[in-house]
N, CA, C and O atoms as a printed pandas DataFrame, in Angstrom:
    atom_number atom_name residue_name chain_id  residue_number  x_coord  y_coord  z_coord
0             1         N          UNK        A               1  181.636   98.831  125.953
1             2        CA          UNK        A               1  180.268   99.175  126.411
2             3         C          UNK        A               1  179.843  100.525  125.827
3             4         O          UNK        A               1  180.659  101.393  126.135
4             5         N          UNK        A               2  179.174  100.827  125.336
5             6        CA          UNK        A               2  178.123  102.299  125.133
6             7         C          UNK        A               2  177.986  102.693  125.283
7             8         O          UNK        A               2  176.848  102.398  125.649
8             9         N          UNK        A               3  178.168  104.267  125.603
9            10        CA          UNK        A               3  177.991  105.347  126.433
10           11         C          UNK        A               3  176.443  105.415  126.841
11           12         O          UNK        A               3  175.915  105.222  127.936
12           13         N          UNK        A               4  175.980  105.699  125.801
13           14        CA          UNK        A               4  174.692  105.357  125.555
14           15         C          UNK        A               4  173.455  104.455  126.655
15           16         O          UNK        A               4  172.424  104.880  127.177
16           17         N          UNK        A               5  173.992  103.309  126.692
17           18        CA          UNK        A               5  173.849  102.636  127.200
18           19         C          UNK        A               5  173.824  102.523  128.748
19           20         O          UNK        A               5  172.824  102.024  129.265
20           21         N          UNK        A               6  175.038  103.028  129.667
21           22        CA          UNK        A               6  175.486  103.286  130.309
22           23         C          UNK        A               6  174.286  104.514  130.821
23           24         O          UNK        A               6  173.441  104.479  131.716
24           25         N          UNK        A               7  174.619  105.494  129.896
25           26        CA          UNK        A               7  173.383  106.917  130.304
26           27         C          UNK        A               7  172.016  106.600  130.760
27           28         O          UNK        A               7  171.454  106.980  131.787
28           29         N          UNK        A               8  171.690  106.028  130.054
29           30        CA          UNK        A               8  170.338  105.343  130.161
30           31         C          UNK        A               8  170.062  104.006  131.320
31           32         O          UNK        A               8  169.066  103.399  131.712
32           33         N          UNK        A               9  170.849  103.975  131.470
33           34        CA          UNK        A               9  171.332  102.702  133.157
34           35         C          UNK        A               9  171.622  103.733  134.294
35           36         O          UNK        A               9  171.824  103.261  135.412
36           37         N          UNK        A              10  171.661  104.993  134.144
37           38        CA          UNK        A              10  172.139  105.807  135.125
38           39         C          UNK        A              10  170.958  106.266  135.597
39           40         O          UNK        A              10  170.491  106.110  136.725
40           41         N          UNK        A              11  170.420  106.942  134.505
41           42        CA          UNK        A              11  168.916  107.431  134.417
42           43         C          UNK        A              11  168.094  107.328  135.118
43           44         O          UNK        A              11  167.644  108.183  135.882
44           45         N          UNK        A              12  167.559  105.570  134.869
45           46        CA          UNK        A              12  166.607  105.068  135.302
46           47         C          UNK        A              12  167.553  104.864  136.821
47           48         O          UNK        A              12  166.688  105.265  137.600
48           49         N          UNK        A              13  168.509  104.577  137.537
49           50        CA          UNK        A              13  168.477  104.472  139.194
50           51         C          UNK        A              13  168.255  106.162  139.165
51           52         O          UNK        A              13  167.411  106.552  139.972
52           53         N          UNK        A              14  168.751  106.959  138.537
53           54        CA          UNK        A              14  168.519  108.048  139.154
54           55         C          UNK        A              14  166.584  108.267  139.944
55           56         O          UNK        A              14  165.982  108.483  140.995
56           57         N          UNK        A              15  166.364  107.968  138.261
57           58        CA          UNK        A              15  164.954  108.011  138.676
58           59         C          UNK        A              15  164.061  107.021  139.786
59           60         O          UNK        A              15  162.915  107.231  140.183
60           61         N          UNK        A              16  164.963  105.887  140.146
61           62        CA          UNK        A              16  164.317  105.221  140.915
62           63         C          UNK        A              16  164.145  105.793  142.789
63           64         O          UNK        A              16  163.330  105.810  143.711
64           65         N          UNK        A              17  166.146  106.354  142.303
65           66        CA          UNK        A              17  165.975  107.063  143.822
66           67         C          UNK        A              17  165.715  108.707  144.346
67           68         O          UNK        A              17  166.078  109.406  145.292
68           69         N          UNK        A              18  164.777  108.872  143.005
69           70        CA          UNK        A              18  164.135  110.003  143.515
70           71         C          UNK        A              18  162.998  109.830  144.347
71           72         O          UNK        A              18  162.415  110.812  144.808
């Protein structure tokens, strides 16, 4: 899997549960 990928999957929940 992609770090990359992964970062950017983190991101966006982060941003969801702001």
């Amino acid at each position: 899997v992609s770090y990359k990928w992964l970062s950017r999957y983190f991101s966006l929940s982060s941003n969801e549960a702001k």
